[in-house]
C-alpha positions in Angstrom: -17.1 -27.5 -3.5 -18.1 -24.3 -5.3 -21.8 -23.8 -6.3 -21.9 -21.4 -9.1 -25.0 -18.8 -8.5 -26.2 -18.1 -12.2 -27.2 -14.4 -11.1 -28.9 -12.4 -14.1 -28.5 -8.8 -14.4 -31.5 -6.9 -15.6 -31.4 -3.6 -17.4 -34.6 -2.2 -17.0 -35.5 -1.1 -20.2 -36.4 3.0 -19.3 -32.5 2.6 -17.8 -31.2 1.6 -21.2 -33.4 4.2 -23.3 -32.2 7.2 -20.6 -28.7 6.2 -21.3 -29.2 6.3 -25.1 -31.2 9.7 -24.7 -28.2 10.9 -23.6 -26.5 9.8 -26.8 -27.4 7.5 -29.0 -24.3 6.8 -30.9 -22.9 5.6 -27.8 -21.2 2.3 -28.6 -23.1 -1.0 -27.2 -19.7 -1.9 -25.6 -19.3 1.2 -23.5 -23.2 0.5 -22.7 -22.8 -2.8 -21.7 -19.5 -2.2 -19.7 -21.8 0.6 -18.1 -24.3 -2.2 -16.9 -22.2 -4.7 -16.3 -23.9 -7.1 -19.1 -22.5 -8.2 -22.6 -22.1 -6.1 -25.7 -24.4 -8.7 -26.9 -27.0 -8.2 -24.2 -27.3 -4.4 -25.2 -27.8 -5.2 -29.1 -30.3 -7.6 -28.5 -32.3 -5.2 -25.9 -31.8 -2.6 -28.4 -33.2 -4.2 -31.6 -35.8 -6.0 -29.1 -36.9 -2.3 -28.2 -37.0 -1.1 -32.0 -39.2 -4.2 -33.5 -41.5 -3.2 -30.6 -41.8 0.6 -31.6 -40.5 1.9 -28.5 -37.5 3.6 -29.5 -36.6 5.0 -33.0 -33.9 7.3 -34.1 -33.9 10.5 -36.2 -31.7 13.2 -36.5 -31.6 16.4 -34.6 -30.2 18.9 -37.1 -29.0 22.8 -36.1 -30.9 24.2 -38.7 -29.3 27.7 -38.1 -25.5 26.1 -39.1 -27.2 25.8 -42.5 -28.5 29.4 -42.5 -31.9 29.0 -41.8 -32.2 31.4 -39.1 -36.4 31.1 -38.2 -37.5 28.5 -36.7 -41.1 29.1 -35.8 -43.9 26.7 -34.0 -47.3 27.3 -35.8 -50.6 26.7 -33.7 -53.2 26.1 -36.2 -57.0 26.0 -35.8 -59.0 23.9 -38.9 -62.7 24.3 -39.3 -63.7 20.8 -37.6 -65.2 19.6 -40.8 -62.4 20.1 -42.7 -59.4 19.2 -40.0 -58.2 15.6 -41.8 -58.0 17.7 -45.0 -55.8 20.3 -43.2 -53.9 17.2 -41.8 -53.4 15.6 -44.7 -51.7 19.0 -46.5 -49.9 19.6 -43.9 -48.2 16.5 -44.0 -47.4 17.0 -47.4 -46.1 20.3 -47.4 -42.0 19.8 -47.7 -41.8 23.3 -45.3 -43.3 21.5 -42.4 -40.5 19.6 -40.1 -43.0 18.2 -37.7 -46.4 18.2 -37.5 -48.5 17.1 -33.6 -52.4 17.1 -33.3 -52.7 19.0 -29.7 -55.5 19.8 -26.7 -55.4 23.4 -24.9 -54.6 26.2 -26.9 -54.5 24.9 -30.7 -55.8 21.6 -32.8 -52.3 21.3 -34.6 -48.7 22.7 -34.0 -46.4 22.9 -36.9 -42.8 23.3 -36.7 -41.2 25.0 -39.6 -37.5 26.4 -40.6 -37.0 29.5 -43.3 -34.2 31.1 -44.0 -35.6 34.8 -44.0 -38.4 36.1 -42.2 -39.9 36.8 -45.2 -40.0 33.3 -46.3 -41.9 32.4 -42.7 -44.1 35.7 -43.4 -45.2 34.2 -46.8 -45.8 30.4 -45.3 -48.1 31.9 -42.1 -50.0 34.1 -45.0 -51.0 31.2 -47.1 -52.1 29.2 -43.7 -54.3 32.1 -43.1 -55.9 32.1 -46.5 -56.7 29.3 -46.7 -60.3 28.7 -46.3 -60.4 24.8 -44.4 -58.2 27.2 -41.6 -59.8 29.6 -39.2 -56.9 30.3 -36.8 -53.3 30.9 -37.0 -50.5 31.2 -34.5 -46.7 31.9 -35.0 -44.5 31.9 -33.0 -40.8 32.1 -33.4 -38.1 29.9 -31.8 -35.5 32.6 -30.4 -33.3 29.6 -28.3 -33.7 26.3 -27.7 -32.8 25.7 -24.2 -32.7 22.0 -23.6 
């Protein structure tokens, strides 16, 4: 007689997230024909990852193909007393695409797109006047390599 062997495949998780790093809107079957598991296997890992905060998607847009041609990271340095506040209106500012709190060389990094230089010129200016700000450094994305 035959013994069946109920063998289960695992995917480890950082597996599964590598192979949707390198595309995301790869479809669950081609994942799961990729790991030798079920279509079904690969949704439920999926979603199981999402509830759990570990993954989320967002879009990667080529902000030049739109014709905004500067793309600058922003090193900013707040007066300690006042570095929630700066937080807080940076977050709300519709020109800032991302916004990290930092150790080394700066407290926060800002990432911003413009059109024209002139447009970045009159964002960094009003950084540097304002008064909860003591530092401010630009500098422009010329290619991004990876």
């Amino acid at each position: 007689m035959f013994e069946f062997i109920n063998i289960m495949v695992r995917i480890s998780d950082i597996d599964l997230i590598k192979e949707l790093e390198r595309n995301s809107r790869k479809p669950f079957t081609e994942i799961a024909k990729k790991f030798k598991v079920s279509e079904a296997a690969i949704r439920k890992r999926i979603k199981k990852l999402i509830k759990n905060g570990i993954i989320k998607f967002s879009l990667d847009v080529d902000y030049k193909k739109l014709g905004y041609n500067y793309t600058a990271i922003i090193g900013i340095d707040a007066l300690p007393e006042h570095f929630l506040k700066v937080i807080e209106m940076l977050k709300e500012d519709k020109e800032v695409k991302e916004l990290f709190s930092s150790t080394g060389d700066h407290m926060l990094l800002v990432k911003v797109v413009f059109k024209t230089n002139d447009d970045l010129n009159k964002f960094v200016k009003k950084l540097e006047e304002n008064k909860m700000i003591k530092k401010v450094c630009p500098a422009i994305i010329i290619e991004r390599l990876k």
